[in-house]
C-alpha positions, 0 to 999 in steps of 0.5 A: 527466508520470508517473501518479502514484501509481505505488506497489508492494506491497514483498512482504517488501520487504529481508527476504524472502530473507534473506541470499540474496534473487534480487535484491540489496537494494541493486539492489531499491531502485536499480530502485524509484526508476527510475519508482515513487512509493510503496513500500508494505511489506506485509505488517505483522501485528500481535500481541497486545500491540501488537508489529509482524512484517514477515510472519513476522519481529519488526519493532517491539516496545516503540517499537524496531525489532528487527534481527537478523543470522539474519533470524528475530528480527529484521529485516535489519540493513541495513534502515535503511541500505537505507531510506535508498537507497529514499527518497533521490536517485530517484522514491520519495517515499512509504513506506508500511507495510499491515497485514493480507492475507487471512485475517489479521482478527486483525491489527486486531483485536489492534490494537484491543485494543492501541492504545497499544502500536501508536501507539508503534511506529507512531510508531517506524516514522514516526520511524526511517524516514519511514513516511507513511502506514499501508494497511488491508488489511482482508479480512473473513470476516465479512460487513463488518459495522458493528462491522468499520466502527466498528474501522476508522474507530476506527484510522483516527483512531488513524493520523491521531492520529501525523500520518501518513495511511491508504489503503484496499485494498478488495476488495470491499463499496463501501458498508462503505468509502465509510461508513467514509470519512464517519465519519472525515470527522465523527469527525475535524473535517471532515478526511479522513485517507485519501488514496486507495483502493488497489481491487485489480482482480486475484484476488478483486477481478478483477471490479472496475470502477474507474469504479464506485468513482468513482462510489460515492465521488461518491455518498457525502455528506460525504467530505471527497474532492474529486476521487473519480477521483484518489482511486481507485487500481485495482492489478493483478496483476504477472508472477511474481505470478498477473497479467501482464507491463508489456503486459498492465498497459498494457493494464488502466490503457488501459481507465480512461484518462479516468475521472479516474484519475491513478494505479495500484499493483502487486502485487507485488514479490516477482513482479518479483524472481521473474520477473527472477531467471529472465528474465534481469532483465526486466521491471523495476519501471521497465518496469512503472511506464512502462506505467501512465505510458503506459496511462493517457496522462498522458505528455501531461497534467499530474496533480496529487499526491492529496490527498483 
């Protein structure tokens, strides 16, 4: 069986490039269905008030999805249609929607102060279509304080409130988030809402060894994570975005074979796009997807689905 979860950081996903992008919307989508599980939107950023932007553009505001035909004030009017292809008849079975990036804190902290406004238009992004689960792309400038913990298990429960699961997309301090992860666990009624880790191995995390963050994770008491090398899900760098081609990928997820690991993300699809358009289409998603599969061996081993 295919690793799983083989997700992606969707740059943009729909709308970047918009009405022009370097590959077509409708083929973007038929490409992730060749091999990828999870498809996560980044990068959502949230205003005062509550109103969600799909990177510069108005995404969500009041409980409704804003579309516009000049792809400025609003997102691409195909976008529900080009959902519907993304989620049905191939291998995507999960979308996700990240918040924040580096250097963009404000995004949660204009979350918390708008908690209500962000429920609702979370609610209309699960409603509309299919939202899973929200990633905490969470890069403090601060230092990972505990008041930056206390946010983040308090929007944490916010996400699980909607029924929907988090992930966490750490960097770096394994004890800010292994700490947040016990405090959603006894917040939440012994129930842990995270469903896995997506620890990035490339830029600013480069240095990152997973079996590292296995073994935090295992080290931490009451987590409610029943099996730590599933739950961590290192990513690396694609070509086009500062990382490697499917090669150099296999070769990175070889290097965690037998630690537990079932699974890993790209960053990003925006290099894949980029590096197809001038390439002459190649490498895929399904290229890159296959090289995961087959770094981490599980062509021949059976992996459950994560569920922590």
């Amino acid at each position: 069986m295919s690793a799983y979860p083989i997700a992606i950081y969707g740059n943009g996903l729909f709308q970047d490039g918009y009405p022009t992008p370097p590959v077509p919307y409708a083929e973007q989508a038929a490409q992730l269905n060749q091999g990828v599980t999870t498809v996560i939107l980044w990068s959502i950023h949230i205003h005062d008030g509550g109103d969600l932007y799909l990177n510069d553009t108005l995404f969500v505001q009041d409980g409704k999805i804003q579309y516009a035909t000049d792809g400025k004030s609003g997102v691409n009017p195909d976008f529900p249609e080009l959902i519907k292809a993304l989620m049905t008849g191939g291998s995507v079975r999960d979308l996700i929607v990240s918040v924040g990036a580096w250097g963009t804190t404000s995004d949660f902290t204009a979350w918390l102060g708008s908690r209500d406004a962000v429920k609702t238009n979370l609610a209309a992004l699960k409603s509309a279509f299919g939202v899973s689960g929200v990633d905490f792309d969470y890069e403090s400038q601060t230092g990972y304080t505990n008041d930056e913990q206390t946010m983040i298990v308090t929007l944490t429960l916010d996400v699980g409130s909607l029924g929907l699961y988090a992930t966490y997309c750490p960097y770096t301090a394994t004890d800010f988030w292994t700490g947040a992860l016990s405090a959603v666990y006894a917040q939440n009624g012994q129930s842990q809402i995270v469903k896995w880790m997506n620890l990035q191995c490339y830029a600013g995390g480069a240095s990152n060894t997973p079996s590292d963050w296995i073994a935090a994770v295992q080290g931490t008491p009451n987590t409610g994570v029943t099996n730590p090398g599933a739950f961590i899900v290192p990513g690396y760098a694609v070509e086009g975005a500062d990382g490697g081609d499917p090669s150099y990928i296999e070769q990175a997820f070889a290097q965690s074979a037998g630690t537990g690991i079932t699974g890993g993300f790209l960053w990003n699809s925006g290099g894949i796009w980029s590096t197809e358009a001038s390439n002459g289409g190649e490498p895929t998603p399904a290229d890159y997807a296959q090289a995961i599969t087959a770094g981490l061996g599980a062509t021949t081993t059976a992996r459950e689905p994560v569920d922590a």
